[in-house]
N, C-alpha and C positions, 0 to 999 in steps of 0.2 A: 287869586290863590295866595295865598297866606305861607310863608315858609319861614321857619324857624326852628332852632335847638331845644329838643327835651331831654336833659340828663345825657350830652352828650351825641344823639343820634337824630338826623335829619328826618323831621317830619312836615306834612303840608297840610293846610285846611283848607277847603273848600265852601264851608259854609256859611251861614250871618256870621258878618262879621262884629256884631254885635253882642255876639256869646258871649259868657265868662269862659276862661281861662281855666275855670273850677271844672265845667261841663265838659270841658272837651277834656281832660284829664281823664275823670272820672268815668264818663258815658262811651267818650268815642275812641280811648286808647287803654282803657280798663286800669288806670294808675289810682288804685281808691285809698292809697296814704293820705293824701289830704283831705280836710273832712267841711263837709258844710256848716256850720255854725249859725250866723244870725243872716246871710246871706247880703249885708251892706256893708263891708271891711273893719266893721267895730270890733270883734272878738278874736279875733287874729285865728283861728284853726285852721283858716284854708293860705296860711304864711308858704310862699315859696318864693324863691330866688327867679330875679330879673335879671340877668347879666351883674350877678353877687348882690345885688340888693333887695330884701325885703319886700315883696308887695302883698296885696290879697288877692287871692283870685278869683275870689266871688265877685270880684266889682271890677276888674280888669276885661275888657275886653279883647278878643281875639285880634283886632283889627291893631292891637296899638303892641301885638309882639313881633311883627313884620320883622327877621333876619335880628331876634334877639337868642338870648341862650335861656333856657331855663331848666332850673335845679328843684326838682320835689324831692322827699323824703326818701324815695326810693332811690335818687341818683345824688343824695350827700355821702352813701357810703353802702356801696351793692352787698358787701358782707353784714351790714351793720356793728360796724368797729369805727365808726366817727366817735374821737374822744367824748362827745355829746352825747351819743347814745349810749357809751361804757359807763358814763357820771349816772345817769339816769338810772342806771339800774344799780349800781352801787350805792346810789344817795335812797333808793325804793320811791321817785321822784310820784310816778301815778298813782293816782286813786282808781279815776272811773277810766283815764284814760285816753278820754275824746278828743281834749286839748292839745295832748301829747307832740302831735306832731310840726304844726304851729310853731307851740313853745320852742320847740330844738330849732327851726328852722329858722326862728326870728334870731334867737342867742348863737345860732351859726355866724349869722351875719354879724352879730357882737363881736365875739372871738375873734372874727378874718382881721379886722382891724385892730383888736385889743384886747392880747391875752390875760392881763390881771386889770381888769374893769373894778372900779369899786364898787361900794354897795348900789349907792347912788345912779353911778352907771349902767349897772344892769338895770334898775328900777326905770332909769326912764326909756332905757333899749325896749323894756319889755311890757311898760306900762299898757300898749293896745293890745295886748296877751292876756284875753279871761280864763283864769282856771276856777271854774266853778266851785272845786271841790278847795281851794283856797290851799293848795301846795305852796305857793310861794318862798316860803322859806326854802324849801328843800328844792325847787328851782333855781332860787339865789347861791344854795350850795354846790349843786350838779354843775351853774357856770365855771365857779371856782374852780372847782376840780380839774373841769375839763382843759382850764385855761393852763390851767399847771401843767397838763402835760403836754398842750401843745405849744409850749413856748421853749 
């Protein structure tokens, strides 16, 4: 048995421990913020927090979060008023959307470290970050913002 933190609240797994991290999310505790993408950790949309860092949970397996903490989308800010998500819609950051969640959650881990990143900085925090629809720019803005006010 498998036991570990999601978003704050004790949960356990029972099953392969071989699963993604994505699946047990998505399937067996119905947290469908994060999203499937290319399913091999290249396109960052299924980005969530390992004990505040960055992983993919499509390629992460169950077996390797034994007594770790982990933060999805849903547990960066239960109101949705994480200054990431306020940039986001004041910058009108999405298109289609998909990527959305990912994006914030990788530039989370940016910010906790380094609230005025440069351009550079952000580019290469966020280089494993596909947005299809090529926001980018307005990604690069949204961190800015956000860093601004949370510093």
């Amino acid at each position: 048995m498998i036991k570990l933190k999601i978003n704050g609240h004790d949960r356990t797994f029972d099953g392969d421990p071989d699963m993604p991290l994505l699946w047990y999310l998505r399937d067996e505790i119905s947290m469908t913020g994060t999203k499937f993408g290319c399913g091999v950790g290249l396109c960052g949309a299924c980005t969530v927090h390992r004990n505040g860092e960055p992983i993919r949970s499509c390629s992460t397996p169950m077996k390797e979060l034994a007594g770790k903490n982990i933060t999805t989308i849903e547990g960066l800010s239960p109101d949705g008023n994480h200054p990431l998500q306020k940039a986001w819609a004041q910058v009108n950051v999405p298109q289609c959307g998909y990527c959305q969640t990912g994006q914030i959650m990788q530039a989370a881990a940016l910010l906790k470290k380094n609230h005025h990143p440069s351009d550079k900085e952000i580019d290469d925090a966020m280089s494993g970050n596909i947005c299809r629809c090529g926001t980018y720019q307005r990604i690069r803005s949204a961190i800015k913002a956000a860093g601004k006010e949370m510093a």
